[in-house]
N, C-alpha and C positions, 0 to 999 in steps of 0.2 A: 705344610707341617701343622701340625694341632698343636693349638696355644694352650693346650690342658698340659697342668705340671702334676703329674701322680708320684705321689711322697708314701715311700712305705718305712714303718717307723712304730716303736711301739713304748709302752711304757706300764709301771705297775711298781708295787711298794719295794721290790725286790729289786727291782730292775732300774727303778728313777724315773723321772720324767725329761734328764737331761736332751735325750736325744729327738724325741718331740718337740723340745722348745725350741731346741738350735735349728729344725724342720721350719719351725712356725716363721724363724727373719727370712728362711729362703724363700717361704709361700709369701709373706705380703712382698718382697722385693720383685717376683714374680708379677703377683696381682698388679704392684707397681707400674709394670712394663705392658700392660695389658691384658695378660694370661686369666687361665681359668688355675685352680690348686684345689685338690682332693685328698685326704690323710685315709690311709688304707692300713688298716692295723686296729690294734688292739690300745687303744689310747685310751680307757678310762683310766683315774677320773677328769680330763683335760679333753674329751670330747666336745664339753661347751665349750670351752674356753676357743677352741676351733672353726665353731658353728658361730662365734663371735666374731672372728675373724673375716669369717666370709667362705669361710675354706665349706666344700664337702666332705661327706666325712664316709667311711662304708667300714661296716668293723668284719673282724676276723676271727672265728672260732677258732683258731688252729694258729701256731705260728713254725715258721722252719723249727727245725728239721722236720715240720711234718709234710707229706707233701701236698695238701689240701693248700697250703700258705701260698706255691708260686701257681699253682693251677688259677685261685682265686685272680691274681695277681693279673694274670695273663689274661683270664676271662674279662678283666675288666679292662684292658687297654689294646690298643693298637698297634703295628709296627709301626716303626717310625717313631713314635710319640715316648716321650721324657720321662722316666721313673729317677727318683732318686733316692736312695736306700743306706739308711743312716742306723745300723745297730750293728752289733758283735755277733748277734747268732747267723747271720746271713753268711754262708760260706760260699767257696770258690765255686760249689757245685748250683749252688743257689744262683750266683752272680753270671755263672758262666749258662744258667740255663735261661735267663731273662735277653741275653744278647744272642743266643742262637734262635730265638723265637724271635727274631725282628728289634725287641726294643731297645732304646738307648738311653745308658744308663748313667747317673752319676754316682759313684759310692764314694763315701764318708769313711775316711778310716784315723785313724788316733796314731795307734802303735804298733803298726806293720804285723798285727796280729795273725792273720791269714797265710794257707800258704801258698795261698795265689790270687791274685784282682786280676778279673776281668770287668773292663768299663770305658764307655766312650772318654769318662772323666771322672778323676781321681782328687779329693778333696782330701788335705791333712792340714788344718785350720792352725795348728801348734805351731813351734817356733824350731822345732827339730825336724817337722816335716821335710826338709828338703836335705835331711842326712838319711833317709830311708833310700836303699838301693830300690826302687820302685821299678816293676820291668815289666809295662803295659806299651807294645809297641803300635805307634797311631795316634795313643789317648796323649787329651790333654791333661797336663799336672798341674793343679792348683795348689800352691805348698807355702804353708808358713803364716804367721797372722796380720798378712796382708788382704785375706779369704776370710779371717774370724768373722763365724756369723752373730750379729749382734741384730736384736728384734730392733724396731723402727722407733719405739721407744725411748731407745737406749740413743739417743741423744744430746750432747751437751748446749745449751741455750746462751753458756759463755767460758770463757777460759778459767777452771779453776787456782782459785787465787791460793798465796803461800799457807803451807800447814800451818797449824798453830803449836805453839811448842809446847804443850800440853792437850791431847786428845782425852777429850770426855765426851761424845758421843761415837759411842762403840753398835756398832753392827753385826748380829750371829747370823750369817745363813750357810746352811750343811747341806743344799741339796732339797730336791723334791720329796725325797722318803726317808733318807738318811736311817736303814733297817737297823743299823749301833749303835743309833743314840748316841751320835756324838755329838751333838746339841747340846744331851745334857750334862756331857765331859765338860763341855766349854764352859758351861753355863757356872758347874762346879770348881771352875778354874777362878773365873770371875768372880765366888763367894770368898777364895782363898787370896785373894789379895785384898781383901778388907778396905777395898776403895768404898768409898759415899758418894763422892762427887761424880761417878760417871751418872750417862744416860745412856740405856741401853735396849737396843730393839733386837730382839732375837724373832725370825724369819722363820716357819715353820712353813715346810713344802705340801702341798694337795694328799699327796701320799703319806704323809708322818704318820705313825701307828702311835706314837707317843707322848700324844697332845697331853693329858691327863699328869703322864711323869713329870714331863717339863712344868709344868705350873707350880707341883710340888716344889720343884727346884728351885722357879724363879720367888716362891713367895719367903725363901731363905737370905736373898739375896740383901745386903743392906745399902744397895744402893738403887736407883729408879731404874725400872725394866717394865717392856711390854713386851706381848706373847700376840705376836700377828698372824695370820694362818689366809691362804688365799688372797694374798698381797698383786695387788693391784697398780701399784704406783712404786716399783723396786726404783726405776731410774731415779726417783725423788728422795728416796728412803740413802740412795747410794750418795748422790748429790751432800746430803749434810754430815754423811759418815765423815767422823776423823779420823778413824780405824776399823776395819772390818777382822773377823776371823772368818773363813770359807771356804768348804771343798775344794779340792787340787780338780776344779771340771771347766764346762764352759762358763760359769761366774766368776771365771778369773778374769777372761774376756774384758767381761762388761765390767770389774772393778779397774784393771788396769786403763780401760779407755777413761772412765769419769776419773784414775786418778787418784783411787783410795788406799791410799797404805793398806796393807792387808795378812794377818796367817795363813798359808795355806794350810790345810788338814787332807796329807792324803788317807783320802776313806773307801778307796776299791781301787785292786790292782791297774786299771784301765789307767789311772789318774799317775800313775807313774813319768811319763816321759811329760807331762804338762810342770808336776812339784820338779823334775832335774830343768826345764827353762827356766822355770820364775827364778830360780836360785844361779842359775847362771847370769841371767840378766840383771840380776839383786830388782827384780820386780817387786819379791814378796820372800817372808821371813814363811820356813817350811821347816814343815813337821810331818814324818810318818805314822801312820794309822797308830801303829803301838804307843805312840805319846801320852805319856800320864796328864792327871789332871795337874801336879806340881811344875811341869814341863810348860804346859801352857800358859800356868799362871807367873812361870821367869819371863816367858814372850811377852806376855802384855804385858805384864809391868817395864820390861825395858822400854818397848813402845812407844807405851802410854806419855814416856817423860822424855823420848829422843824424837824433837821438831827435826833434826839436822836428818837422822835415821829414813825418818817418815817420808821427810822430801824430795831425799835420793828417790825412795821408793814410789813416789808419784811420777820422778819426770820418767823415772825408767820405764813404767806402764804404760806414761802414755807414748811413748817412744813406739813400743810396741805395737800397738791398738790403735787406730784412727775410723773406725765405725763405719769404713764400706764397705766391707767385705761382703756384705751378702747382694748385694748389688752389682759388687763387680763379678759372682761368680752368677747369678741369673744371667748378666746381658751375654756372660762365656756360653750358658746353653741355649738363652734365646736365640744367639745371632749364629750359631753353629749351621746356619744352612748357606748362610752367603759363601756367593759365588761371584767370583768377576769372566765379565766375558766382554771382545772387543766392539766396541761403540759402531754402529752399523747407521747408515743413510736414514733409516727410521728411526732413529731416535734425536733428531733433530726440535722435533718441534718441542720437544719431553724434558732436553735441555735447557733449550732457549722458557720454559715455562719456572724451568725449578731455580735458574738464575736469577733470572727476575722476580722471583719470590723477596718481600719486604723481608722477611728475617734475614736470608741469604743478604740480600744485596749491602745490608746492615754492617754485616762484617766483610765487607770484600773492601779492593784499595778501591774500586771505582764503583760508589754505591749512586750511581745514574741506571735506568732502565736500559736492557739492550733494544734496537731497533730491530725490529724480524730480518728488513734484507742485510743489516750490516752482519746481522749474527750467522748466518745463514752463508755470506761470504765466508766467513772466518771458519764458518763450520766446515765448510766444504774444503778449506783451505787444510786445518789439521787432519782430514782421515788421508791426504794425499803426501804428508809431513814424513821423511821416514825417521825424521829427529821427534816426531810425536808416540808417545805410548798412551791409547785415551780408552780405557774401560768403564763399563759399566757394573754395577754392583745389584744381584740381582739375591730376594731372600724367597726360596720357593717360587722361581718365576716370577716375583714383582720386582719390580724396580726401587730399589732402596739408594741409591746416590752414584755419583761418579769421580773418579779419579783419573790425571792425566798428569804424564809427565811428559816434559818438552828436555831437549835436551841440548845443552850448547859443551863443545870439548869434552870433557871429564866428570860435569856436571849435571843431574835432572833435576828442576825445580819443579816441584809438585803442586798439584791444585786439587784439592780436594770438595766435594758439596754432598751435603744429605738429600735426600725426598724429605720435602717439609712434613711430611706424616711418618716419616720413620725417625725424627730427632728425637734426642734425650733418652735412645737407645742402644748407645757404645756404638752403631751402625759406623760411625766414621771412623775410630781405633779400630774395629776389625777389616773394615775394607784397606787403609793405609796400611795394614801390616801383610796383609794381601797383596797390596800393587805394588810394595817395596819388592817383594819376593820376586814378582811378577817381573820387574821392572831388570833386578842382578840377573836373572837370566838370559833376557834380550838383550842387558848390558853388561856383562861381567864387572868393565871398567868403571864405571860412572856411578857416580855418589848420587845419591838423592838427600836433595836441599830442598826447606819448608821457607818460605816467607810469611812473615807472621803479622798482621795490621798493629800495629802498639792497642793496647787498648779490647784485648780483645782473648783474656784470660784462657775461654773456653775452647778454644783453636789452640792454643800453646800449651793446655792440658794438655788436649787431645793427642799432638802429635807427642811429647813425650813417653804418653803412655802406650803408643805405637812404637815405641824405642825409637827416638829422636833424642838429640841432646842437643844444647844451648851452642851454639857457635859465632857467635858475635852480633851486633846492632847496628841500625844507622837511626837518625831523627824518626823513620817511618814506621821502623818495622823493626822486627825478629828474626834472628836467623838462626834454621835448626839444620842438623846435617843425621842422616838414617845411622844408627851405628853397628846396622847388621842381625840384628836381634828379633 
């Protein structure tokens, strides 16, 4: 399979640059894993910002509906090989014409807008994602803001400590283009509560047509304001916010993860089903596009002077929000090609090497080297076991690690190992949830149970996130039991 991830995606003053950026955490999470990332679209003005990245870039005269958009599309990729396609104007005909040409697809979708998805894999990053009747039979579903893609940036350095019971630095950001100006709504919100004591940064996106207005605005203001444009450093700027006001988009994402009490302002219809969560979850106090500037300015002021208010509304964002999502949805389509198949006389010597790997041996209960003939017995002993189930995990024909269950009564305790060159790649959550499946087959009856070394965090992720759950301990170890999932 080809390690190139081709992101089609577009942006403009009209259109925002949301759906680009949210593109940008899947390409470095990508590049993370080893890959190559390409942005194919019509992405000014954020084509550097891309070229920065690392990403390649090919731009597009034409976008769907026209059909120059998927021809281009096509000309430039492979069967086989990963597009993933994050806008509103890509329709079913669009989507359904990228997977009858071979490729394979993931689409981005918000609010079941379509009236039909076709896709190997189906993203709805929101928190209502998994109330859409979604009917892609095959695909996988990524749903809900356990997927939120947050850039790599977007990281917290330590646990945000308690609100203060009074917020005086306030944060304005509307979006990459924000075409309403409702920037400078807010801005005139902010003049109408006659506070002095705030500090205040208002956030002006690459696209803003209304740089010019806004200063008029801000230079009314009687209390300390900067007007920043091509912001560079948002995670930091978010970090010291005691309060933010911010489109109902993906900067909900990244305010609820850092934790910043926040407005929402829905300002285009798309933003709908994201302002009915935050308000279910009491993430964030919401407002619809029609909100006056005297509406805003009752919000902040309550706010501004409710510590108690603000701190519900921190734990409950970051409840939401824990900043892997786009991580965990690359290694979903990096690892999309593993396969298991059962352990053969040749792969004896392949084993006895990745065992005796130092990182392996590190985490195992018996961190001594094997002997070649002892292992060699032992080897030869399980392929003749009919209480052994011993697979291999193979990604495009390479050998990426192996799983084996043994099996006593009622019971298969499982053994899991990566290839040392495919760690830190999900490779072991998707092969465990393989050989689970693999395993209820061969065994209808029989449970699969993990043994866990104490002390050895990242093996007890792991199987968790294979649907595993906690079942009891001794002095040594962990005990997980499959639960089906």
């Amino acid at each position: 399979m080809s390690r190139t991830l081709t992101i089609r995606a577009d942006c403009s003053p009209t259109m925002g640059t949301g759906h680009v950026m949210r593109m940008i955490a899947l390409g470095q999470a990508w590049l993370a894993l080893g890959g190559d990332v390409r942005f194919i679209g019509q992405t000014d003005p954020l084509t550097g910002r891309l070229k920065a990245e690392g990403f390649g870039t090919i731009r597009l005269d034409a976008a769907c509906p026209d059909p120059v958009d998927a021809r281009a599309l096509l000309d430039a990729t492979r069967p086989g090989g990963w597009i993933a396609i994050d806008g509103y104007h890509f329709d079913a005909a669009y989507q359904r014409a990228l997977r009858d040409a071979g490729r394979r697809t993931l689409v981005v979708d918000d609010f079941f807008d379509r009236e039909a998805y076709t896709a190997d894999i189906l993203l709805n990053q929101n928190p209502d994602g998994p109330d859409y009747p979604y009917d892609l039979p095959g695909a996988i579903l990524l749903l809900g803001t356990r997927y939120a893609l947050l850039r790599k940036e977007f990281k917290r350095t330590e646990t945000p400590q308690a609100v203060p019971g009074k917020a005086t630095n306030v944060m304005v950001t509307l979006g990459g283009a924000d075409p309403g100006n409702v920037t400078g709504r807010v801005v005139d919100a902010l003049r109408a509560t006659g506070r002095t004591d705030l500090s205040v940064t208002v956030v002006a996106g690459a696209a803003n047509p209304h740089l010019a207005d806004l200063e008029k605005r801000i230079a009314n203001l009687s209390c300390a304001c900067e007007l920043l444009t091509n912001v560079k450093d948002m995670p930091d700027l978010m970090a010291r916010a005691d309060l933010a006001v911010a489109a109902g988009g993906t900067t909900s994402w990244e305010l609820c993860f850092f934790g910043v009490p926040f407005i929402a302002i829905e300002i285009a219809d798309n933003q709908q089903g994201v302002i009915r969560e935050l308000t279910r979850h009491n993430a964030a106090r919401c407002l619809d596009s029609a909100a006056a500037v005297g509406d805003i300015a009752s919000e902040l002021e309550r706010l501004i002077d409710d510590g108690r208010t603000r701190q519900a509304m921190r734990e409950a964002g970051m409840r939401l929000v824990d900043g892997k999502g786009a991580l965990r949805v690359a290694k979903t389509m990096y690892n999309a090609d593993i396969r298991l198949r059962p352990v053969t006389a040749e792969d004896c010597d392949l084993l006895l090497k990745w065992r005796n790997d130092p990182a392996t041996r590190a985490n195992s209960f018996s961190t001594e080297e094997i002997p070649s003939a002892a292992h060699r017995a032992w080897f030869q002993q399980k392929l003749q076991d009919r209480d052994c189930l011993f697979l291999i995990a193979e990604d495009c024909g390479e050998p990426a690690g192996q799983i084996r269950f043994d099996r006593s009564g009622g019971e298969a305790v499982v053994s899991v190992s990566v290839a040392p060159a495919m760690m830190h790649r999900g490779v072991g959550t998707t092969m465990t949830r393989l050989g689970c499946r693999a395993m209820r087959e061969k065994w209808p009856d029989a449970t699969a149970v993990a043994l866990v070394k104490r002390g050895n965090p990242a093996s007890a992720a792991m199987f968790a996130k294979a649907g595993f759950g906690p079942d009891g301990e001794t002095d040594r170890n962990l005990r997980f039991t499959w639960t089906g999932q």
